[in-house]
PyMOL commands that place a pseudoatom at each C-alpha (Angstrom):
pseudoatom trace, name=CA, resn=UNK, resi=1, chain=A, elem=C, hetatm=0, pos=[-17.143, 15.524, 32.747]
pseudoatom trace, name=CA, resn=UNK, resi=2, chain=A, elem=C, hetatm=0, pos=[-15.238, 16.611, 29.642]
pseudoatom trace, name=CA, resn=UNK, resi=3, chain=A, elem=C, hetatm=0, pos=[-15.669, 14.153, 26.788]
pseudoatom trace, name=CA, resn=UNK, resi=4, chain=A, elem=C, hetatm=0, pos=[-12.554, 12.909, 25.568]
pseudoatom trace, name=CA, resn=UNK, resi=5, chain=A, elem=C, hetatm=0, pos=[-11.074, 11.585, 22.190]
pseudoatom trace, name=CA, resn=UNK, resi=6, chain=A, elem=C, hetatm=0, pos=[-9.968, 7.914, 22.071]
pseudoatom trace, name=CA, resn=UNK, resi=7, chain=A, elem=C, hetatm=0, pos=[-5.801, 8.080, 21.683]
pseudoatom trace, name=CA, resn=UNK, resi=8, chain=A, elem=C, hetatm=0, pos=[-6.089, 4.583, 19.082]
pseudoatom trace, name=CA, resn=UNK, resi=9, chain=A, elem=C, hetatm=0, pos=[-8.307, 6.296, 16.117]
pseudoatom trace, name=CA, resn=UNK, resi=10, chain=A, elem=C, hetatm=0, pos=[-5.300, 6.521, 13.753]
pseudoatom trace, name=CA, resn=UNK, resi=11, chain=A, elem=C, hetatm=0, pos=[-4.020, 2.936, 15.246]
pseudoatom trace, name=CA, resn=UNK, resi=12, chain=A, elem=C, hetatm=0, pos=[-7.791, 1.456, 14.343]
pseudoatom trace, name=CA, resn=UNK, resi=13, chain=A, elem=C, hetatm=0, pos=[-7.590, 3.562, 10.739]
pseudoatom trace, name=CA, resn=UNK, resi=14, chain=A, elem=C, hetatm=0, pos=[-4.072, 1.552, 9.784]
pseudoatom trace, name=CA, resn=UNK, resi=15, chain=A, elem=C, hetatm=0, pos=[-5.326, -1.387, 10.493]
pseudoatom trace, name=CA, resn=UNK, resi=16, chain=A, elem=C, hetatm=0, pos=[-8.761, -1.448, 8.680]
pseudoatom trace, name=CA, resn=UNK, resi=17, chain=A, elem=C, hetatm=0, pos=[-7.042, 0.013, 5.719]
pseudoatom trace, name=CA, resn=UNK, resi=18, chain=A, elem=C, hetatm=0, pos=[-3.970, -2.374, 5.633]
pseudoatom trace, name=CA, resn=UNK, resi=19, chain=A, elem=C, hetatm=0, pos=[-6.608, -5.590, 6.354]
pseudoatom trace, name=CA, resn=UNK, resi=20, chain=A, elem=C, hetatm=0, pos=[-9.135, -4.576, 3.601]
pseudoatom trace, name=CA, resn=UNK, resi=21, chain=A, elem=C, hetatm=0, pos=[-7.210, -2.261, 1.810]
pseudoatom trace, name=CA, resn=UNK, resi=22, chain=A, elem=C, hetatm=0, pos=[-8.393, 1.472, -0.408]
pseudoatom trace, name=CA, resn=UNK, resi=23, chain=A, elem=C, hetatm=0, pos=[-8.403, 2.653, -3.535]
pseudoatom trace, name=CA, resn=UNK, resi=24, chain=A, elem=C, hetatm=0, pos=[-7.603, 6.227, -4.568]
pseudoatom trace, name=CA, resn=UNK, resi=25, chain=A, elem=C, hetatm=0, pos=[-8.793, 7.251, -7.969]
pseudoatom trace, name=CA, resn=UNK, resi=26, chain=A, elem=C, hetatm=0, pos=[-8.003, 10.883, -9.831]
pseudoatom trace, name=CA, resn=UNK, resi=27, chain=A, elem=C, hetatm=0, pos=[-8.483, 12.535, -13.130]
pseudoatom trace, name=CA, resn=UNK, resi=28, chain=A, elem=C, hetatm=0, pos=[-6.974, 15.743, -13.531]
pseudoatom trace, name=CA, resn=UNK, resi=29, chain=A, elem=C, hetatm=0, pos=[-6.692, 18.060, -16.216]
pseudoatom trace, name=CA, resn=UNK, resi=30, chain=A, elem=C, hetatm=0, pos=[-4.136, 20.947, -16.009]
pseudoatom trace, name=CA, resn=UNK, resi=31, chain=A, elem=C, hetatm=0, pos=[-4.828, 23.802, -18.190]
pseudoatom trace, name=CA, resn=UNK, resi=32, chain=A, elem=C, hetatm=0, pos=[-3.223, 27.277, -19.018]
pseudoatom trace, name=CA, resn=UNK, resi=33, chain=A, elem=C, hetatm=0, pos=[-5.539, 29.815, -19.893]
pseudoatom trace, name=CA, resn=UNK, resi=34, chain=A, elem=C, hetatm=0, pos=[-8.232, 27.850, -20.893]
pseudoatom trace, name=CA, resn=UNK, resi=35, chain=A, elem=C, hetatm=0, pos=[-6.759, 25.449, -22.339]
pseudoatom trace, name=CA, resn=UNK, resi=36, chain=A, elem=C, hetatm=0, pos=[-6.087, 21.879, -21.083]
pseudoatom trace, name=CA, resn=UNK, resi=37, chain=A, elem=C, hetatm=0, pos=[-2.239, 21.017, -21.279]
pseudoatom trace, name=CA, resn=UNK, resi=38, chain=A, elem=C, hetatm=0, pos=[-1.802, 17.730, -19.663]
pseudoatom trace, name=CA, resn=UNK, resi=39, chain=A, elem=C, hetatm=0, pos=[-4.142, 15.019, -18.811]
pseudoatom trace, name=CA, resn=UNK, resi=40, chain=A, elem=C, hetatm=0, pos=[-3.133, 12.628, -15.882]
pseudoatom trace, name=CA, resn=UNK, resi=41, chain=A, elem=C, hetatm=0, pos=[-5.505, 9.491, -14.590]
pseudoatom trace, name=CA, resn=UNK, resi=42, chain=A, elem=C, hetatm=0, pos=[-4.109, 8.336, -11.570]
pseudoatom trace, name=CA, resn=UNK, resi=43, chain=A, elem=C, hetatm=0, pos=[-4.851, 5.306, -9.283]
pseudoatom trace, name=CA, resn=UNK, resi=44, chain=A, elem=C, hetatm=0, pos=[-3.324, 3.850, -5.995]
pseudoatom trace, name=CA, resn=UNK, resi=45, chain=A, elem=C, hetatm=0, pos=[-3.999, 0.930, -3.840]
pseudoatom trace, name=CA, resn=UNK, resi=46, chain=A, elem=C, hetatm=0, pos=[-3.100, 1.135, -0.684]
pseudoatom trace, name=CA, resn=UNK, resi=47, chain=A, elem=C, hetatm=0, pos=[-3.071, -2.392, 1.219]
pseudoatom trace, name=CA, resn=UNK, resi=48, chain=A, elem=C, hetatm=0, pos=[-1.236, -4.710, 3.179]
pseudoatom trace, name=CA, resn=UNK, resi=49, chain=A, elem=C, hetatm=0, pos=[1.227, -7.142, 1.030]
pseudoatom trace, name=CA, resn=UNK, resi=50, chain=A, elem=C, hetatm=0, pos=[-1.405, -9.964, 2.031]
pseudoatom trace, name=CA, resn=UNK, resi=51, chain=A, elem=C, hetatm=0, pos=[-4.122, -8.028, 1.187]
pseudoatom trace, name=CA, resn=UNK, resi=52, chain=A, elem=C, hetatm=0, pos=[-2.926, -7.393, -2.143]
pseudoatom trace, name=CA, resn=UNK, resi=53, chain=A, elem=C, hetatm=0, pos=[-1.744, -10.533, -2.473]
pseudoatom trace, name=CA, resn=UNK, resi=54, chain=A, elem=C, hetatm=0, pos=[-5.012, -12.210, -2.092]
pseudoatom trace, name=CA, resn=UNK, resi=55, chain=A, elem=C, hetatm=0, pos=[-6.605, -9.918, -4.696]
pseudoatom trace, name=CA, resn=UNK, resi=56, chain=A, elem=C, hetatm=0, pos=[-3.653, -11.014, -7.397]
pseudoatom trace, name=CA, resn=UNK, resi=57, chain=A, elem=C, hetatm=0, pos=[-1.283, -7.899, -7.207]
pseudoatom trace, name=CA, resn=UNK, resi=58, chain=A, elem=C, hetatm=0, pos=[2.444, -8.446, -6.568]
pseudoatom trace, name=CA, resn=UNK, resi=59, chain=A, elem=C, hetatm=0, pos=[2.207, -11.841, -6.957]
pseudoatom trace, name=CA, resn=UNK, resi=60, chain=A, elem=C, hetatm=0, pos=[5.452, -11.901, -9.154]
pseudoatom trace, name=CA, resn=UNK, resi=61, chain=A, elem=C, hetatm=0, pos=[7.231, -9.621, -6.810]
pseudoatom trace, name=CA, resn=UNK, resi=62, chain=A, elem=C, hetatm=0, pos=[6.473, -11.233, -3.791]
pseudoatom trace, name=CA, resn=UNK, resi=63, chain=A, elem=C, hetatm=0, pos=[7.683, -14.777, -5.281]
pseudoatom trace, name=CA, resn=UNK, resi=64, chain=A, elem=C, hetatm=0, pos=[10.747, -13.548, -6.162]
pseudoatom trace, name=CA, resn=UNK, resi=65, chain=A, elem=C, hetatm=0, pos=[11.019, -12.092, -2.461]
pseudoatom trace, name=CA, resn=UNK, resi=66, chain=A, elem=C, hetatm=0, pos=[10.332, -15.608, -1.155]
pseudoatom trace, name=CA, resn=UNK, resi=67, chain=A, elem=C, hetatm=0, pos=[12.788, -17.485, -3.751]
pseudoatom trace, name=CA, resn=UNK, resi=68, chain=A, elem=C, hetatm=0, pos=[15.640, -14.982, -2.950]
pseudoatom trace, name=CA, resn=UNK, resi=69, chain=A, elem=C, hetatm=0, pos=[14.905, -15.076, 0.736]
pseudoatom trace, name=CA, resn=UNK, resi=70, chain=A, elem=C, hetatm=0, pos=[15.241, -19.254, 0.540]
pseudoatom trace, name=CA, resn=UNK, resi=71, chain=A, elem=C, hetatm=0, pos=[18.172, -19.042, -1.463]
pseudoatom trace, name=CA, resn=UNK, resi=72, chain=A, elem=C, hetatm=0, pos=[20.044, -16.670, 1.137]
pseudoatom trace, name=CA, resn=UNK, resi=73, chain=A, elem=C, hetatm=0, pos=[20.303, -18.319, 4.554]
pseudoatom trace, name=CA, resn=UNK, resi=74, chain=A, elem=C, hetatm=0, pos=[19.601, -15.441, 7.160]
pseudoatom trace, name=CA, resn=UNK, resi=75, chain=A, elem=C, hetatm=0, pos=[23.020, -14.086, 9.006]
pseudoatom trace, name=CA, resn=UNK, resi=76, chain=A, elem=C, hetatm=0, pos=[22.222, -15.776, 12.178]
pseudoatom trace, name=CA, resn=UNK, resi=77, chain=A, elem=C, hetatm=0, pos=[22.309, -19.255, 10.145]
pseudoatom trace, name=CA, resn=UNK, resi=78, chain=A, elem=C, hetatm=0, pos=[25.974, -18.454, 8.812]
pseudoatom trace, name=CA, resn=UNK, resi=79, chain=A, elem=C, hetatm=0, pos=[26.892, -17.874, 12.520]
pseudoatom trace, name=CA, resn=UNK, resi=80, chain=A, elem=C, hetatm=0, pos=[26.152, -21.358, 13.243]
for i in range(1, 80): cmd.bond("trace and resi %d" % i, "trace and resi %d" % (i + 1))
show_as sticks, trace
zoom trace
């Protein structure tokens, strides 16, 4: 029997990283013969919105979202 790779590994990946969420962190340092140019520190969370919501980020944005979504009745409503 030849083993056989399950098809839902990227489906299972997506979903543990949009429920807990992952952090990406980077220095780098670009030099030109020896000698260091730029310097760039770079960091990226990569979550679902309620994910980051529950650790504090976007909080702001996703109020606004909510405020401008209650002021604005959806187009089926307007049909009514």
């Amino acid at each position: 029997m030849k083993p056989t790779q399950p098809e839902d590994g990227i489906v299972d990946l997506v979903d543990v990283v949009l429920r807990d969420g992952a952090v990406i962190q980077a220095d780098v340092i670009i030099t030109v013969a020896d000698v260091p140019l730029v310097g760039l520190k770079l960091r990226a969370a990569l979550a679902g919105m309620d994910t980051m919501t529950d650790y504090g980020l976007f909080e702001a944005w996703d109020e606004r979202q909510r405020d401008r979504h209650r002021e604005r009745p959806d187009a089926s409503d307007r049909e009514q």
